[in-house]
DSSP file (Angstrom, degrees, kcal/mol; ACC not computed):
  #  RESIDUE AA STRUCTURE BP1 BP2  ACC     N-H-->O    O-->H-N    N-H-->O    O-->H-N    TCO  KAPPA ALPHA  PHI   PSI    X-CA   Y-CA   Z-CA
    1    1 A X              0   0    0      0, 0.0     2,-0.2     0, 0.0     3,-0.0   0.000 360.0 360.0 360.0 135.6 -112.5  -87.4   52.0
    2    2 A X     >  -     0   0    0      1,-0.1     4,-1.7     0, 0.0     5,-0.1  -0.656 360.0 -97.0-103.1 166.6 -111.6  -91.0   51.3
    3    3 A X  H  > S+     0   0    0      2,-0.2     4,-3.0    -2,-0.2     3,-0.3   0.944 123.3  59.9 -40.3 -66.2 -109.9  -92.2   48.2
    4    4 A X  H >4 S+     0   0    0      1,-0.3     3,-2.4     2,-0.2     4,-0.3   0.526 110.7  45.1  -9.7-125.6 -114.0  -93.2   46.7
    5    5 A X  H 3> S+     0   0    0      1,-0.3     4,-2.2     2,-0.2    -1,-0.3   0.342 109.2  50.7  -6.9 -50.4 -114.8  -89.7   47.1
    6    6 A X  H >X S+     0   0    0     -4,-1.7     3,-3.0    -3,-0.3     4,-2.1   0.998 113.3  47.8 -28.5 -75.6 -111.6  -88.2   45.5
    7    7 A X  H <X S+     0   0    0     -4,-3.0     4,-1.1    -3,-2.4    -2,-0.2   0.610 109.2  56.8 -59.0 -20.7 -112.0  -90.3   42.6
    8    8 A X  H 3> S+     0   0    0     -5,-0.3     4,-1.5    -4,-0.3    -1,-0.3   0.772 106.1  47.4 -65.1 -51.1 -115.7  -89.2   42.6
    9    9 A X  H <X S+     0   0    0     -3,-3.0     4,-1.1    -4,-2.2    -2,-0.2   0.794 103.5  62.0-100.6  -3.1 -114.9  -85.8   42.4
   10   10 A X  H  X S+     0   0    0     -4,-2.1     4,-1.4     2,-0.2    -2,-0.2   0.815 109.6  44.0 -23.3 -54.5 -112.3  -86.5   39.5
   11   11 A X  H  X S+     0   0    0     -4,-1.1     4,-1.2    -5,-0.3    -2,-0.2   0.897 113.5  47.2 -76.7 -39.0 -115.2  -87.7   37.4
   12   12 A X  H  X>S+     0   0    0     -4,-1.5     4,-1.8     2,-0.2     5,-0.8   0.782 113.8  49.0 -87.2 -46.3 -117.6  -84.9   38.4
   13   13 A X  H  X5S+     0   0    0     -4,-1.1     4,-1.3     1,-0.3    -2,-0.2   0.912 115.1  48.0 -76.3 -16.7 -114.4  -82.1   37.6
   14   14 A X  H  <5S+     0   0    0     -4,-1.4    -1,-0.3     1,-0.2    -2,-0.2   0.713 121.1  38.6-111.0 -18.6 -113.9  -84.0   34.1
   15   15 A X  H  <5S+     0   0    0     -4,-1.2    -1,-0.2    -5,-0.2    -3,-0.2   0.981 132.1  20.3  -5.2-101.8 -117.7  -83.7   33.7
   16   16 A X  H  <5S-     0   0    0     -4,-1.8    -3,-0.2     4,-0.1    -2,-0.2   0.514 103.8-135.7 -55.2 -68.5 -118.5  -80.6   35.0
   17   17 A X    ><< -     0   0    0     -4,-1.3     3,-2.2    -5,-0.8     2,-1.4   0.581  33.8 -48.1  60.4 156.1 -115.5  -79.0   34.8
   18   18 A X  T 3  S+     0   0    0      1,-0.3     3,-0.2    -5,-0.2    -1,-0.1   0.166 123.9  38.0 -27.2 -26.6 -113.4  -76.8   36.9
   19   19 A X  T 3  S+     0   0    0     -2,-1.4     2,-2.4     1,-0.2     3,-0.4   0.670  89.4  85.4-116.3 -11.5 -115.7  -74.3   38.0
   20   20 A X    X>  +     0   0    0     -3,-2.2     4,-1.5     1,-0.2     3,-0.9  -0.306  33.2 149.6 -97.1  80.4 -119.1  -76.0   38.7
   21   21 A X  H 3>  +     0   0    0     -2,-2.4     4,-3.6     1,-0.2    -1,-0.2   0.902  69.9  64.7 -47.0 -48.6 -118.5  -77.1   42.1
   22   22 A X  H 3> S+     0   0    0     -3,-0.4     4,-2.7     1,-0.2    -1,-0.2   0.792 108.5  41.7 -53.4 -38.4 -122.7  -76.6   42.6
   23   23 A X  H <> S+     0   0    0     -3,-0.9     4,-2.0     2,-0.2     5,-0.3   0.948 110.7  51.7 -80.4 -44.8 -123.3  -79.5   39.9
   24   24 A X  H  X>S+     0   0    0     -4,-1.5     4,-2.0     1,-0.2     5,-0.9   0.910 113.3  47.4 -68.5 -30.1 -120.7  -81.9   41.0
   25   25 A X  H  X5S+     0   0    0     -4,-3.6     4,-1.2     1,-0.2    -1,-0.2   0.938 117.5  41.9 -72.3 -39.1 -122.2  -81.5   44.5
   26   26 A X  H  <5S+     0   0    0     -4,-2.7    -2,-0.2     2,-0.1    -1,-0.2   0.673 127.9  28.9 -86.1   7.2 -125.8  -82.0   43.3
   27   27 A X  H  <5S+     0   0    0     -4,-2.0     3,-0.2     2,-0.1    -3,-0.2   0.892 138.9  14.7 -95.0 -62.9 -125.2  -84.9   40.8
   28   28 A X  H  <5S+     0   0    0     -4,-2.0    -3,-0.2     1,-0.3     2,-0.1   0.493 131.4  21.6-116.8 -32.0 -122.1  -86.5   42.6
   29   29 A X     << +     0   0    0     -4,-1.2    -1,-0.3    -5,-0.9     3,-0.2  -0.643  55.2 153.5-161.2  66.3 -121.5  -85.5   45.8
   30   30 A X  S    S+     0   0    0      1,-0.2    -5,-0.1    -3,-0.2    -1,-0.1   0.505  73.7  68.9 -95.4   1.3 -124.7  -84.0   47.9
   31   31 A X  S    S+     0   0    0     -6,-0.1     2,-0.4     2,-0.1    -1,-0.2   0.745 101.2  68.3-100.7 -11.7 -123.4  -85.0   51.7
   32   32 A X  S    S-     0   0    0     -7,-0.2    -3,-0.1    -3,-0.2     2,-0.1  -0.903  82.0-123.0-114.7 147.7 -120.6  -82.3   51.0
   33   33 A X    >>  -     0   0    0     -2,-0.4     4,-2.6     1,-0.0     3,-0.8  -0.312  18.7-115.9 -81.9 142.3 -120.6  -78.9   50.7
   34   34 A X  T 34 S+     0   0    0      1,-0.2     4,-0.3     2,-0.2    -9,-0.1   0.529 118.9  49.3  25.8 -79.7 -119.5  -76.3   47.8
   35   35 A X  T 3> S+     0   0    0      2,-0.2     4,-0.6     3,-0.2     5,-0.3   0.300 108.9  51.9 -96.6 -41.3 -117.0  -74.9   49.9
   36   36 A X  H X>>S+     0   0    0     -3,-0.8     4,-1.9     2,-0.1     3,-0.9   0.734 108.7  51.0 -93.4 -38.3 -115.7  -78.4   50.8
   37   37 A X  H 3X5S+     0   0    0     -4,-2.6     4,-4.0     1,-0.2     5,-0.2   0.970 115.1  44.2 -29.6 -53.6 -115.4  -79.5   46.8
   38   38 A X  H 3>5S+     0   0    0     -4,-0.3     4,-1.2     1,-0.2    -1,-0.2   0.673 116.9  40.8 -87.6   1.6 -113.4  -76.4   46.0
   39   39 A X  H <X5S+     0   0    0     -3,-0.9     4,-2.0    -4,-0.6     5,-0.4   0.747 113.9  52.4-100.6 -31.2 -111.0  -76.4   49.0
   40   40 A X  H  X5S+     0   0    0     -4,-1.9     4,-1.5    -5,-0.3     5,-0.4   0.967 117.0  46.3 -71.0 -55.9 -110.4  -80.6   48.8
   41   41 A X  H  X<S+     0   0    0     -4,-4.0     4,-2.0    -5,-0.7    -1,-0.2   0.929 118.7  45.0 -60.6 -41.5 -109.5  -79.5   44.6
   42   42 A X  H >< S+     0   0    0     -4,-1.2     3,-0.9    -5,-0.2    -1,-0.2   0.981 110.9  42.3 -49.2 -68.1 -107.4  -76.7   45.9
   43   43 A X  H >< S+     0   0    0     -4,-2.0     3,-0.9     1,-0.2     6,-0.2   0.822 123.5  45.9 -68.8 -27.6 -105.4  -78.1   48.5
   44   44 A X  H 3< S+     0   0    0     -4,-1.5    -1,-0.2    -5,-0.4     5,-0.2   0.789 111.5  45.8 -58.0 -29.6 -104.9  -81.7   45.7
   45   45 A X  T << S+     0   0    0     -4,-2.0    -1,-0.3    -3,-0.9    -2,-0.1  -0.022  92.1 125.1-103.7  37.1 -104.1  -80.2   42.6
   46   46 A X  S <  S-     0   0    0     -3,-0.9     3,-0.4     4,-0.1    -3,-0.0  -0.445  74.1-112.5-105.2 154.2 -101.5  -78.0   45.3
   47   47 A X  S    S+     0   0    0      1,-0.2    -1,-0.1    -2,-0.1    -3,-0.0   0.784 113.1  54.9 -63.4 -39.1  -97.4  -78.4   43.6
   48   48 A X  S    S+     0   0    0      2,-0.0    -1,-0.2     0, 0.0    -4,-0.1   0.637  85.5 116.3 -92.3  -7.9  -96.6  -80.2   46.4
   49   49 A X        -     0   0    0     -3,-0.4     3,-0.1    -6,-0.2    -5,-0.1  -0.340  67.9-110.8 -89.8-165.8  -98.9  -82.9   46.6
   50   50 A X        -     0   0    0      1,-0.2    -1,-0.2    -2,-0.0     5,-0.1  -0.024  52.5 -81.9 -93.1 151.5  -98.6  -85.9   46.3
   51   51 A X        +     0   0    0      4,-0.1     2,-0.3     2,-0.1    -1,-0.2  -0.361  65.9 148.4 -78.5 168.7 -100.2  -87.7   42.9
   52   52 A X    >>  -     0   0    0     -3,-0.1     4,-2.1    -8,-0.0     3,-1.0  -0.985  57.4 -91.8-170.5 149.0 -104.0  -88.2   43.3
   53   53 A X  T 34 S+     0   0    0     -2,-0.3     4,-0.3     1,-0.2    65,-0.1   0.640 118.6  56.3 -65.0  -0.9 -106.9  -88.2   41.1
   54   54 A X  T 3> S+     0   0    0      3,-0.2     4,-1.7     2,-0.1    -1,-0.2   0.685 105.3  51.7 -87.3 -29.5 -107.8  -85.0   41.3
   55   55 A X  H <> S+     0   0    0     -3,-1.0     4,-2.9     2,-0.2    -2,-0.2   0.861 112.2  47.2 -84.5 -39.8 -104.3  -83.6   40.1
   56   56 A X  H  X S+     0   0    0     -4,-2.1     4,-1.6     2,-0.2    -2,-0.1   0.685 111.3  49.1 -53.8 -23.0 -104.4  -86.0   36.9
   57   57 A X  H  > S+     0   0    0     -5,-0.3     4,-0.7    -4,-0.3    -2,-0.2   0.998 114.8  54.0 -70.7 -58.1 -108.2  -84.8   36.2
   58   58 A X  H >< S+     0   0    0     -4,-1.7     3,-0.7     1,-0.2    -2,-0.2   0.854 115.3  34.5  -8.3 -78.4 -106.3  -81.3   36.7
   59   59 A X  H >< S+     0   0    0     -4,-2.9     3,-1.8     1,-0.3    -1,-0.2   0.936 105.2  68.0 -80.9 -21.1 -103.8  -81.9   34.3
   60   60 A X  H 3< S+     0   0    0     -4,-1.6     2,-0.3     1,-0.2    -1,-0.3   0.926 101.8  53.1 -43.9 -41.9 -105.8  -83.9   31.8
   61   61 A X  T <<  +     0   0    0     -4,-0.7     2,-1.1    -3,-0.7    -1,-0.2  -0.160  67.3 135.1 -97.6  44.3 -107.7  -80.6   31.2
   62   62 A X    <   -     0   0    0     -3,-1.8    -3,-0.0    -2,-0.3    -4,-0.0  -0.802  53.7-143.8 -71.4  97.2 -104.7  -78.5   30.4
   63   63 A X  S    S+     0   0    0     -2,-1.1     2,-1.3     1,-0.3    -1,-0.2   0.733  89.0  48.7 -46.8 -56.3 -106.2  -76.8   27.2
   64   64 A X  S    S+     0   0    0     -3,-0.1    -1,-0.3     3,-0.0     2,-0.2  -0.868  75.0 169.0-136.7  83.8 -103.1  -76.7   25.3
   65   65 A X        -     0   0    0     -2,-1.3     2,-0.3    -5,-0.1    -2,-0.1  -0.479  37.8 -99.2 -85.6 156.7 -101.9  -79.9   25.7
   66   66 A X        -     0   0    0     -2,-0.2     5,-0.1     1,-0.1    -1,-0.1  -0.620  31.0-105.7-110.0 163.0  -99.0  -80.7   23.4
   67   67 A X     >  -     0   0    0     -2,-0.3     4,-3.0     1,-0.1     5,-0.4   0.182  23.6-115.7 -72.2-166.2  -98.9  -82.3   20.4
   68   68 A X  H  > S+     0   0    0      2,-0.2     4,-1.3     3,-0.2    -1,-0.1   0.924 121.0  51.5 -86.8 -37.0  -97.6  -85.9   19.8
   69   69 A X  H  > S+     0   0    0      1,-0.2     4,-1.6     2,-0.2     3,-0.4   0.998 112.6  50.1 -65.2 -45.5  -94.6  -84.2   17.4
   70   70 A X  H  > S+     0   0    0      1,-0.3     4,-3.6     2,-0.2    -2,-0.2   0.847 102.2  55.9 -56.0 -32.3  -94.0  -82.0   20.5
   71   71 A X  H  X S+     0   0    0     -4,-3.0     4,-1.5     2,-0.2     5,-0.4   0.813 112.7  47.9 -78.0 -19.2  -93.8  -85.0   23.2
   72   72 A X  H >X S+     0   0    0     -4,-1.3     4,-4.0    -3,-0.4     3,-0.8   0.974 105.1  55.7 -70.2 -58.8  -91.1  -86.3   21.0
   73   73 A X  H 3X S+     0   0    0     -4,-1.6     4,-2.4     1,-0.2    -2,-0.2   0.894 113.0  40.4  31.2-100.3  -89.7  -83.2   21.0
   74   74 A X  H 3X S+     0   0    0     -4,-3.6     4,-1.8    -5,-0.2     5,-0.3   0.928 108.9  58.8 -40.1 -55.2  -89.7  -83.5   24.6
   75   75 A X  H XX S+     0   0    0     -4,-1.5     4,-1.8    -3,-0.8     3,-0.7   0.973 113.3  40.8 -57.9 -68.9  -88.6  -87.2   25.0
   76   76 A X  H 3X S+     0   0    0     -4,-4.0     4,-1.3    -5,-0.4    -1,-0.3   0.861 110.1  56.4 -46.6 -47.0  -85.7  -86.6   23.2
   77   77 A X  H 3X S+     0   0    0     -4,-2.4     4,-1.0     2,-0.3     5,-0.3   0.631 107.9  48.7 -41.8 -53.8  -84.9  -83.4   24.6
   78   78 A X  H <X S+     0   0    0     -4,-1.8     4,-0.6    -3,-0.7    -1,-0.2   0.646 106.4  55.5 -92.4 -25.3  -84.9  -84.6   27.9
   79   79 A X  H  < S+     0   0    0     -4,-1.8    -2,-0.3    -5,-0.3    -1,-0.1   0.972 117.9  37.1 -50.7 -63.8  -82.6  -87.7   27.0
   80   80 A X  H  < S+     0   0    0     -4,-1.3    -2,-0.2     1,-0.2    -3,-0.2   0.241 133.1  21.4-114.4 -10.3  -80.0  -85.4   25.7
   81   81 A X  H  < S-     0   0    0     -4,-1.0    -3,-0.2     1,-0.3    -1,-0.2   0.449  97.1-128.5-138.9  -9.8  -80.1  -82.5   27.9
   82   82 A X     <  -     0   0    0     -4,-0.6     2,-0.8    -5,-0.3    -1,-0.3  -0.389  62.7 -40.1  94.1-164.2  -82.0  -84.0   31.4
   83   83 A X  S    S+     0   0    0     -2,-0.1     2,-1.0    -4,-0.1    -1,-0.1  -0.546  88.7 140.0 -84.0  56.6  -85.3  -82.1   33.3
   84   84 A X     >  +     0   0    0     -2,-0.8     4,-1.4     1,-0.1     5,-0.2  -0.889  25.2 173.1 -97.6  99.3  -83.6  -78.4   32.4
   85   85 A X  T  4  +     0   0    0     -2,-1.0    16,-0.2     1,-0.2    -1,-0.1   0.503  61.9  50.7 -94.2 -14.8  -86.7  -77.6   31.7
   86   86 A X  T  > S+     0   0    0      2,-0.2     4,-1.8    -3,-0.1    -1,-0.2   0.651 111.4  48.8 -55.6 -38.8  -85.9  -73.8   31.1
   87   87 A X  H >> S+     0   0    0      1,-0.2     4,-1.4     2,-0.2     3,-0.6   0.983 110.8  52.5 -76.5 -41.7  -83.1  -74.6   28.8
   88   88 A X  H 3<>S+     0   0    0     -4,-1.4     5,-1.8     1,-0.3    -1,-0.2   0.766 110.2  50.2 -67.5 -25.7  -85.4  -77.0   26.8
   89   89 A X  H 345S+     0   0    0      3,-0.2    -1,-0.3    -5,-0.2     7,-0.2   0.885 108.1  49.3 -92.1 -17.7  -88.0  -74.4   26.5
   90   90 A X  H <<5S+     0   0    0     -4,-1.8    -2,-0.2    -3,-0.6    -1,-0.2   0.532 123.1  24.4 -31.5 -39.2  -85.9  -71.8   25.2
   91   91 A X  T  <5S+     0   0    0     -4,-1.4     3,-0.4     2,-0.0    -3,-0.2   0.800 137.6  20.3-103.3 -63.9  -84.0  -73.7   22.3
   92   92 A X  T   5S+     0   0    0      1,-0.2    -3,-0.2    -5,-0.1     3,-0.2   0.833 137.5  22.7-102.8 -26.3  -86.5  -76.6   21.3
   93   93 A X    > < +     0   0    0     -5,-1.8     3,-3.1     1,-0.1     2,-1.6   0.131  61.5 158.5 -96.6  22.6  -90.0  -75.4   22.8
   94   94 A X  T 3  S+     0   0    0     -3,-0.4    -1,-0.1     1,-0.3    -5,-0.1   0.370  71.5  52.6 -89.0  27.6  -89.8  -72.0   23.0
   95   95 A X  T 3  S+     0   0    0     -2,-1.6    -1,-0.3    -3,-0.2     2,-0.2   0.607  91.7  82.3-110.3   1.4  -93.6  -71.6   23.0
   96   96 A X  S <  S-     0   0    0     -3,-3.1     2,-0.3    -7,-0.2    -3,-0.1  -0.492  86.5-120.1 -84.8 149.3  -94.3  -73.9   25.5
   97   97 A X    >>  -     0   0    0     -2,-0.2     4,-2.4     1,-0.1     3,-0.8  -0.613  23.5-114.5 -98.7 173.1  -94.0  -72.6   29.0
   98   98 A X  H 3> S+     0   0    0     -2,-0.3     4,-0.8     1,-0.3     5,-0.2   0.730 118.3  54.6 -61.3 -19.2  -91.2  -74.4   31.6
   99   99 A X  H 3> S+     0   0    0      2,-0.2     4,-1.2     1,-0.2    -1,-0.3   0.837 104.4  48.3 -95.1 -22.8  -94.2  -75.5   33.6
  100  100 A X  H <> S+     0   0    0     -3,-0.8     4,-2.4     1,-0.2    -2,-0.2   0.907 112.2  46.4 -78.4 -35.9  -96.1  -77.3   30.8
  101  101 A X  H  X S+     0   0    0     -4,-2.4     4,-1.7   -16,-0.2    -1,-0.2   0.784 115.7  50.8 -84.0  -8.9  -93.1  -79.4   29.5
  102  102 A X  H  X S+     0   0    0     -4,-0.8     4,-1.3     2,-0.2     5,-0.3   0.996 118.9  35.8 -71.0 -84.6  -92.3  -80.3   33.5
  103  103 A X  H  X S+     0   0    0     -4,-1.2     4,-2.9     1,-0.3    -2,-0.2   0.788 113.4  56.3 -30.8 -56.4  -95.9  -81.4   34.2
  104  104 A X  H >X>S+     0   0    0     -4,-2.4     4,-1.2     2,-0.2     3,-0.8   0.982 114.2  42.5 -54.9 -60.0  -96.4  -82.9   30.6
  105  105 A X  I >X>S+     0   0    0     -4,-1.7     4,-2.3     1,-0.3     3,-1.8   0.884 119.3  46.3 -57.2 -69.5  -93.0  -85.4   31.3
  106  106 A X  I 3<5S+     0   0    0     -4,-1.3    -1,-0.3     1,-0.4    -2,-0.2   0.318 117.4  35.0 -69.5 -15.2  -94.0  -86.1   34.7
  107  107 A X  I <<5S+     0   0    0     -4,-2.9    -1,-0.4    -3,-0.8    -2,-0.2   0.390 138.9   0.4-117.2  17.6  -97.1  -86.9   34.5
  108  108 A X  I <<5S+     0   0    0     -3,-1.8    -2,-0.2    -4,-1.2    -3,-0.2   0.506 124.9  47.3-163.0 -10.5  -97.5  -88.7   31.1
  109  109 A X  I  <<S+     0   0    0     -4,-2.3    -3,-0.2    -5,-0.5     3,-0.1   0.703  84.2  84.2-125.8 -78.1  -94.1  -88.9   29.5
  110  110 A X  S > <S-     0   0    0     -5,-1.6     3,-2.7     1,-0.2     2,-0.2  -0.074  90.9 -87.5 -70.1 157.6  -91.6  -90.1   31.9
  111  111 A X  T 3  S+     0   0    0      1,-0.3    -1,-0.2     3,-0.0     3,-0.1  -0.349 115.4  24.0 -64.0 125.5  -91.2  -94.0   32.5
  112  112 A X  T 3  S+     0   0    0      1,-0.3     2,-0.4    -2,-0.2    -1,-0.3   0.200  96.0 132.7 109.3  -3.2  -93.4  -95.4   35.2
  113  113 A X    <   -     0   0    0     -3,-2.7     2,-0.5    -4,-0.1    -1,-0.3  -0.593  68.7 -98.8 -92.5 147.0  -96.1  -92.4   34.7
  114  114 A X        +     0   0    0     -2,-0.4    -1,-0.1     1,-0.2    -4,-0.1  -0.171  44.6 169.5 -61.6  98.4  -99.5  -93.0   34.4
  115  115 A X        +     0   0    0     -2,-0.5     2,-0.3    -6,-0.1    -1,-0.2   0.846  54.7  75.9 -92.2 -19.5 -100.4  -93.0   30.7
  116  116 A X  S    S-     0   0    0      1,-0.1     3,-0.1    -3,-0.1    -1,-0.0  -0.699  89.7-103.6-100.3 157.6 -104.0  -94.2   30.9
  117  117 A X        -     0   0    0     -2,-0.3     2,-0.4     1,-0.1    -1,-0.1   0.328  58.3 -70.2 -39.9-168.0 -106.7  -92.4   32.0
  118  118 A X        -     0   0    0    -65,-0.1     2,-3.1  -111,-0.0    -1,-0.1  -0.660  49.9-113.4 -74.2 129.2 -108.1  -93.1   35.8
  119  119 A X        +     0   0    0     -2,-0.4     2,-0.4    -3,-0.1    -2,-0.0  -0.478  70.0 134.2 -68.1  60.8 -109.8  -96.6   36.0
  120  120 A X        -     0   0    0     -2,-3.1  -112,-0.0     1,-0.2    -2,-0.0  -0.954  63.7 -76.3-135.1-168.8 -113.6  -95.1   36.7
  121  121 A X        -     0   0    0     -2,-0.4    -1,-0.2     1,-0.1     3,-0.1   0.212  32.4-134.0 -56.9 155.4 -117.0  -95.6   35.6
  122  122 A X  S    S-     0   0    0      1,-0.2    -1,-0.1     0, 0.0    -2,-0.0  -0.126  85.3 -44.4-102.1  48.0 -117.9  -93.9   32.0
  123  123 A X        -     0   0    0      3,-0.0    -1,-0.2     0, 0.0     2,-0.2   0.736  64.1-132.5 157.4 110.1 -121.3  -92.2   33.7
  124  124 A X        -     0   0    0      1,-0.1     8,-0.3    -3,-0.1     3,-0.1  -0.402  10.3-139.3 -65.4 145.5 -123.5  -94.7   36.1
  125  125 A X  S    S+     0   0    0     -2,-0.2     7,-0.4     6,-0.1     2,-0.2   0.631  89.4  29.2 -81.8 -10.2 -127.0  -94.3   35.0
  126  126 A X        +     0   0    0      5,-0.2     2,-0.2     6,-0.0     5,-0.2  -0.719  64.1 171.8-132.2 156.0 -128.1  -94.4   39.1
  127  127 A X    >   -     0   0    0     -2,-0.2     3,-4.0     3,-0.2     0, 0.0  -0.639  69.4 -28.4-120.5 146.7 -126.0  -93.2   41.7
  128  128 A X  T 3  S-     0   0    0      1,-0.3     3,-0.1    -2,-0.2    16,-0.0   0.655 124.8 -48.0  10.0  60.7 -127.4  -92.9   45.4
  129  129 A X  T 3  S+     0   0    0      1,-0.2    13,-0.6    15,-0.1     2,-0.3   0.127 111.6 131.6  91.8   1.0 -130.7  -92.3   44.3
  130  130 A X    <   -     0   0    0     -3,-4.0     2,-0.6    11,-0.1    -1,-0.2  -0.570  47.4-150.5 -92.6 119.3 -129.4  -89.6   41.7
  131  131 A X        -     0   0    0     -2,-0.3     9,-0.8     9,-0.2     2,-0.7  -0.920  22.2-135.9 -87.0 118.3 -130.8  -90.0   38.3
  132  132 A X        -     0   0    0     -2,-0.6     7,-0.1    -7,-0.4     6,-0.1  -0.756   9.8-135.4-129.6 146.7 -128.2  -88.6   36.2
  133  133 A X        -     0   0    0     -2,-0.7     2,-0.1     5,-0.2     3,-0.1   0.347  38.1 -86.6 -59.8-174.0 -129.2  -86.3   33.4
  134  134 A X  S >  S-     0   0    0      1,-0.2     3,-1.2     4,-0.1     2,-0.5  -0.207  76.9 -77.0-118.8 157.5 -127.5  -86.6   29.4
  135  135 A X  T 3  S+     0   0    0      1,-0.2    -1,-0.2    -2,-0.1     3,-0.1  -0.500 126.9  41.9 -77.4 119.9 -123.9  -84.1   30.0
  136  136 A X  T 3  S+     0   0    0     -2,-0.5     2,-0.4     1,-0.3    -1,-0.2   0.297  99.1 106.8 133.2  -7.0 -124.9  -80.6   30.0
  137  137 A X    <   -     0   0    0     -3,-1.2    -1,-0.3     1,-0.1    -4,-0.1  -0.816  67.9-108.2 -91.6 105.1 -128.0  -81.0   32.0
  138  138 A X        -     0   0    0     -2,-0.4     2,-0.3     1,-0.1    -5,-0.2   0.172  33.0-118.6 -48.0 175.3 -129.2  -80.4   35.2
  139  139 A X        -     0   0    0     -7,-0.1     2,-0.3    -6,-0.1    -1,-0.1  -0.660  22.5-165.8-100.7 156.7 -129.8  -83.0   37.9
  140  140 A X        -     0   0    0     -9,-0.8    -9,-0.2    -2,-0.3     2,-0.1  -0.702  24.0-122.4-156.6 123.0 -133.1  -84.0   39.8
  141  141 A X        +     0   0    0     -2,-0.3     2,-0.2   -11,-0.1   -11,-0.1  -0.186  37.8 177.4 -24.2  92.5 -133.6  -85.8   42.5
  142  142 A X        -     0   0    0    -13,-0.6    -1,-0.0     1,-0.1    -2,-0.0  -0.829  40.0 -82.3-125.0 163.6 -135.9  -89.1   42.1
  143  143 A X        -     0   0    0     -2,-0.2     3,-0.5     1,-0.1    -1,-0.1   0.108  42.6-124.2 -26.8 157.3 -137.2  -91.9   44.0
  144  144 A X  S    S+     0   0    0      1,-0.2    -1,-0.1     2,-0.1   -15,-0.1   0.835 109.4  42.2 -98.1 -39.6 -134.6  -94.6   44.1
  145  145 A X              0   0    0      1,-0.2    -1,-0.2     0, 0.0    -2,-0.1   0.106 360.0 360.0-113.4  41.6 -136.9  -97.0   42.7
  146  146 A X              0   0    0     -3,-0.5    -1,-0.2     0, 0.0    -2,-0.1   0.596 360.0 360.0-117.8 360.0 -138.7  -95.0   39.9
């Protein structure tokens, strides 16, 4: 997988979403397999790597994202007491888990972290010959020039 091709299947999980590997491969991504979609999302959105688009798509779709009083909350919180991210979820969060408010700072919060979304396409109307369908839709294959 090359960076392209990450970012590709970024767009495809934030699509799609998390579990239809089978659409992002026939809309997005047909020269790879299933099998290779869901291990290249495992092994990126893994604790140890490294940031990547695949881990941002990842945490972008956290369902219970916190609110904007709660990232002050946080902001402060983490001024005045550092990343004890247990202590701060005990006293000032205590419904938030240790892992959300970590993730939340570090990937959207703390200075130098990436607050806007990933720089790609909002939905090509063509891609490698791929007509692709209105969101919710299957794909089908057409002529490149019909």
């Amino acid at each position: 997988f090359c960076y392209a091709e990450d970012s590709l299947l970024a767009l495809g999980l934030r699509r799609y979403g998390f579990q239809r590997f089978d659409l992002i491969r026939s809309c997005l991504m047909p020269s790879k397999t299933v099998e290779q979609l869901q291990q290249r999302c495992q092994v990126l959105t893994r604790r140890s790597a490294l940031d990547n688009p695949i881990k941002r798509a990842r945490f972008e779709a956290v369902e219970h994202a916190l609110l904007p009083a709660e990232e002050t909350v946080l902001r402060q919180a983490v001024g005045d007491h550092g990343e004890d991210w247990v202590y701060i979820c005990k006293t000032l969060l205590p419904h938030r888990s240790a892992r959300q408010l970590r993730e939340c700072w570090e990937y959207k919060l703390r200075p130098g972290a990436l607050s806007l979304p990933l720089p790609l396409p909002p939905r090509p109307p063509v891609y490698g010959g791929l007509r692709l369908p209105p969101s919710g839709q299957e794909c089908t294959v057409t002529a490149a020039g019909a």
